[in-house]
C-alpha positions in Angstrom: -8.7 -41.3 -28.9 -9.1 -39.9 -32.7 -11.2 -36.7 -32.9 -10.1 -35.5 -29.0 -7.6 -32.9 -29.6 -5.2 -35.5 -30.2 -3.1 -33.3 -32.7 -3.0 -30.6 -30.1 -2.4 -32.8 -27.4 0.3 -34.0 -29.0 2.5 -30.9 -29.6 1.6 -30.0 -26.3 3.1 -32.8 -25.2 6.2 -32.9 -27.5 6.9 -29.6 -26.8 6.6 -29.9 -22.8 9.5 -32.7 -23.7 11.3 -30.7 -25.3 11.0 -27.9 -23.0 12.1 -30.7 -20.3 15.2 -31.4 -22.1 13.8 -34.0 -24.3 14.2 -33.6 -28.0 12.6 -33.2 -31.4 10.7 -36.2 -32.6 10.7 -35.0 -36.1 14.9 -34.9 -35.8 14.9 -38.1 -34.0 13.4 -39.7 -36.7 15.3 -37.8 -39.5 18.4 -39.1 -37.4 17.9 -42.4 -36.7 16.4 -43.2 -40.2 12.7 -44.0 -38.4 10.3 -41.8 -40.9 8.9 -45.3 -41.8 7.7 -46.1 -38.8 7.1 -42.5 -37.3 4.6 -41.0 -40.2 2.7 -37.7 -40.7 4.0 -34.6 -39.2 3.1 -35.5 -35.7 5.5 -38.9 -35.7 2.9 -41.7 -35.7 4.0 -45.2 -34.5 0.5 -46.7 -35.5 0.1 -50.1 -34.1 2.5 -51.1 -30.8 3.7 -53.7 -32.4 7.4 -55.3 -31.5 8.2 -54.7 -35.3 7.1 -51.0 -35.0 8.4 -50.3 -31.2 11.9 -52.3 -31.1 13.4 -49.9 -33.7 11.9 -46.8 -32.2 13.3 -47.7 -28.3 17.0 -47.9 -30.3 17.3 -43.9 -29.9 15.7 -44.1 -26.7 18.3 -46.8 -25.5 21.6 -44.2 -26.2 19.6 -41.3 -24.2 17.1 -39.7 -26.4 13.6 -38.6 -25.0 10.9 -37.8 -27.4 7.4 -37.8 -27.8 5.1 -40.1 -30.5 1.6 -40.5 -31.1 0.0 -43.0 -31.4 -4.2 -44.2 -31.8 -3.6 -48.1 -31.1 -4.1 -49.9 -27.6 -1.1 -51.1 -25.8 0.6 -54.5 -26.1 2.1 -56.5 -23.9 6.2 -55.6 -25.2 4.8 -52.1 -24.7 3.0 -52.5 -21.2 6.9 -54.3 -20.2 8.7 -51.1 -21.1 6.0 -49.3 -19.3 6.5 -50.9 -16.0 10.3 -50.3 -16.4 10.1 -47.0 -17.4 11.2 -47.2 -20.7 7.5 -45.5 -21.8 5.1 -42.8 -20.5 1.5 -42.8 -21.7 -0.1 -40.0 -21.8 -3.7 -40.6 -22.7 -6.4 -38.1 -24.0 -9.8 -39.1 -24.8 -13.0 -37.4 -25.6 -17.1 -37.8 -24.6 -17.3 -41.2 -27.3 -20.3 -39.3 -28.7 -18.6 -36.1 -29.5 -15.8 -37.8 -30.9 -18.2 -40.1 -33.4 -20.1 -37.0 -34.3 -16.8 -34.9 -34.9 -15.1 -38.0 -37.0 -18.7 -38.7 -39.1 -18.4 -34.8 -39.8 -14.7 -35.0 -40.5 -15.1 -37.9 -43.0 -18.3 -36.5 -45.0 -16.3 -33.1 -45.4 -13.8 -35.2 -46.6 -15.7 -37.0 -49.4 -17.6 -34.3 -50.5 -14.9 -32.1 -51.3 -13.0 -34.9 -53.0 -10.2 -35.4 -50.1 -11.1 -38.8 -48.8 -9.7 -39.2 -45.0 -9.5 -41.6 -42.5 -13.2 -41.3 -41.3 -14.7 -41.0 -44.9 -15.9 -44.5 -44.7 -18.5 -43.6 -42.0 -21.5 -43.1 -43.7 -23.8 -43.1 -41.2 -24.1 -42.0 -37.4 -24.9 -46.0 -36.6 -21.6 -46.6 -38.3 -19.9 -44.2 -36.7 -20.9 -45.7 -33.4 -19.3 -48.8 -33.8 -16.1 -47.3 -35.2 -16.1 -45.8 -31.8 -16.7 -48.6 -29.9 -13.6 -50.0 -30.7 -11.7 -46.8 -29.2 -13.5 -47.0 -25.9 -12.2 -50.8 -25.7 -8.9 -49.3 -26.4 -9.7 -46.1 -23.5 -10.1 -49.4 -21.1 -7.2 -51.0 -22.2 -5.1 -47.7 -21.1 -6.1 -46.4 -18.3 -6.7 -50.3 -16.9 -2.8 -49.3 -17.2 -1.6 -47.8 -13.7 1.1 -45.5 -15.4 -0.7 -43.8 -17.6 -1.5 -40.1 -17.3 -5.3 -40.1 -18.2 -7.0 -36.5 -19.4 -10.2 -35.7 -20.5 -10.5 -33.5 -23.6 -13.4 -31.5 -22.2 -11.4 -31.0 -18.9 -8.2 -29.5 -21.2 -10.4 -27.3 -22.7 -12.4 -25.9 -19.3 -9.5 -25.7 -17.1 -6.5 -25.5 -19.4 -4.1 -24.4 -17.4 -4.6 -26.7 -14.6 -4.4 -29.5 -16.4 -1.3 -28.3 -18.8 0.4 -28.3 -15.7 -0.4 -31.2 -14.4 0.7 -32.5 -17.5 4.4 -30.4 -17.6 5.0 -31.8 -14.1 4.3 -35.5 -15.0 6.6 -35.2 -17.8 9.5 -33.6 -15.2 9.3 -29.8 -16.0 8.1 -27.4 -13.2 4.8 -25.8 -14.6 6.2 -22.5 -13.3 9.3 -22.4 -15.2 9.5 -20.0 -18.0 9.9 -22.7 -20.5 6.5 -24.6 -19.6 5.0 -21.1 -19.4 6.1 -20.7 -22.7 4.8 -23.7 -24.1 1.4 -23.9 -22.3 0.9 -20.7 -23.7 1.5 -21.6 -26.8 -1.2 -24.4 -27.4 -3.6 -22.5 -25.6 -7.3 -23.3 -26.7 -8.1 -20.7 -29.6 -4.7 -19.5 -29.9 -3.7 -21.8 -32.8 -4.1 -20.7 -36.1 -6.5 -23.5 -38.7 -3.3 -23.3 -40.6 -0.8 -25.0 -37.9 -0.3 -28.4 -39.6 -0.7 -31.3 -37.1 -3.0 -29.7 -34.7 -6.3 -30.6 -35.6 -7.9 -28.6 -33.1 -11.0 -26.1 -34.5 -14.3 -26.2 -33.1 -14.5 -28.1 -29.7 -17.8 -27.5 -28.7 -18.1 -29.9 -25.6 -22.0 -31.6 -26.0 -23.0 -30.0 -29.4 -23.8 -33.8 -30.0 -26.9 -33.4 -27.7 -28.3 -31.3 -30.4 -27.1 -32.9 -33.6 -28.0 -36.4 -33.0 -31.5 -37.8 -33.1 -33.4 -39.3 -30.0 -32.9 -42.5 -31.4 -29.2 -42.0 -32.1 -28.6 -40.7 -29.0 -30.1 -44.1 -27.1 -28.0 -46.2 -29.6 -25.3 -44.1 -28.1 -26.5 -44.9 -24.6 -26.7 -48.7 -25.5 -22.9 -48.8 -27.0 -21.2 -46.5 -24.6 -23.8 -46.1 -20.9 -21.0 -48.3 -18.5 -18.0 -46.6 -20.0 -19.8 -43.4 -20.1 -20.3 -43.2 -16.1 -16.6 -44.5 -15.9 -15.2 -41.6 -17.7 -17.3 -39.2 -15.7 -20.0 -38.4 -18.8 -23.4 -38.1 -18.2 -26.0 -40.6 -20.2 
């Protein structure tokens, strides 16, 4: 889900791989000529498309294990190399509301400094709630998936090192070992520096939303989100 640690979730997880025996996305890519496909610094496959996916399982195919990151839902060539254990999600998502507010936020900085980004075109706080309403249909779509590893932002952030290993053991590395140690510490929550490109991990704050959002933009939020909200253990 955009705006949920994502960045840091990512390196976590590519560095866990890694750690695991995996390798380097970034020299995967460089390798296997995919930097069309895998963008930005954190190796973003975008849609799961066949077009997009078929060329990134080649590597995969001859032994390589790496990590990519991805915003989209999964698709149905995607959910068959799941089953056959070709892919591991690993899903993080965020309170909807926090991550509208933090994206709004994101996207005004953005504009007003003269650096457009990919949430500049939310205006408003109503517009950023339907933005997000498509990302909670695509939070359904993966954890309606039984493989995936689901983790809550706000659980990654209050319990870190419970759930970084439950995280190192799903992706085969002992959480005790020196090199998951190594790397847990490593993305530890206020350890990384605003400067580490890719992270996009600053603030955090868990319900600063409660305060920033009006009454009435709070029960728009209740209207969009309330079912999925109770699912994903939020309270209204």
């Amino acid at each position: 889900m955009p705006r949920a640690g994502s960045g840091w979730h990512y390196n976590l997880v590519h560095d866990l791989v890694v750690a695991a025996g995996g390798q380097d996305a970034r020299r995967v890519r460089k390798q296997f000529l995919l930097a069309p496909i895998l963008t930005e610094v954190n190796c973003n496959i975008g849609a799961l498309t066949a077009k997009r996916l078929l060329p990134v399982m080649v590597p995969v195919a001859v032994g390589r294990r790496f990590a990519v990151k991805t915003h989209a839902g999964p698709k149905s060539l995607a959910l068959r190399l799941i089953r056959r254990g070709w892919l591991k999600p690993v899903y993080i998502f965020r309170d909807p509301r926090a991550a509208l507010l933090s994206a709004y936020e994101y996207g005004r900085r953005g504009a007003a400094d003269g650096r457009p980004n990919a949430f500049s075109h939310l205006e408003t706080i109503e517009e950023a709630i339907a933005f997000m309403q498509g990302y909670v249909r695509i939070w359904e779509q993966w954890l309606a998936c039984p493989q995936t590893l689901a983790m809550r932002y706000e659980d990654l952030l209050a319990d870190y090192d419970a759930e970084a290993a439950r995280l190192a053991v799903a992706l085969g590395l002992g959480a005790a070992r020196p090199a998951a140690q190594a790397v847990i510490e490593r993305y530890r929550p206020g350890r990384a520096s605003r400067d580490d490109k890719g992270l996009h991990f600053h603030k955090g704050q868990a319900e600063r939303f409660r305060d920033a959002l009006t009454p009435e933009q709070l029960a728009a939020c209740a209207a969009a989100f309330g079912p999925a909200l109770a699912r994903m253990g939020y309270e209204v």
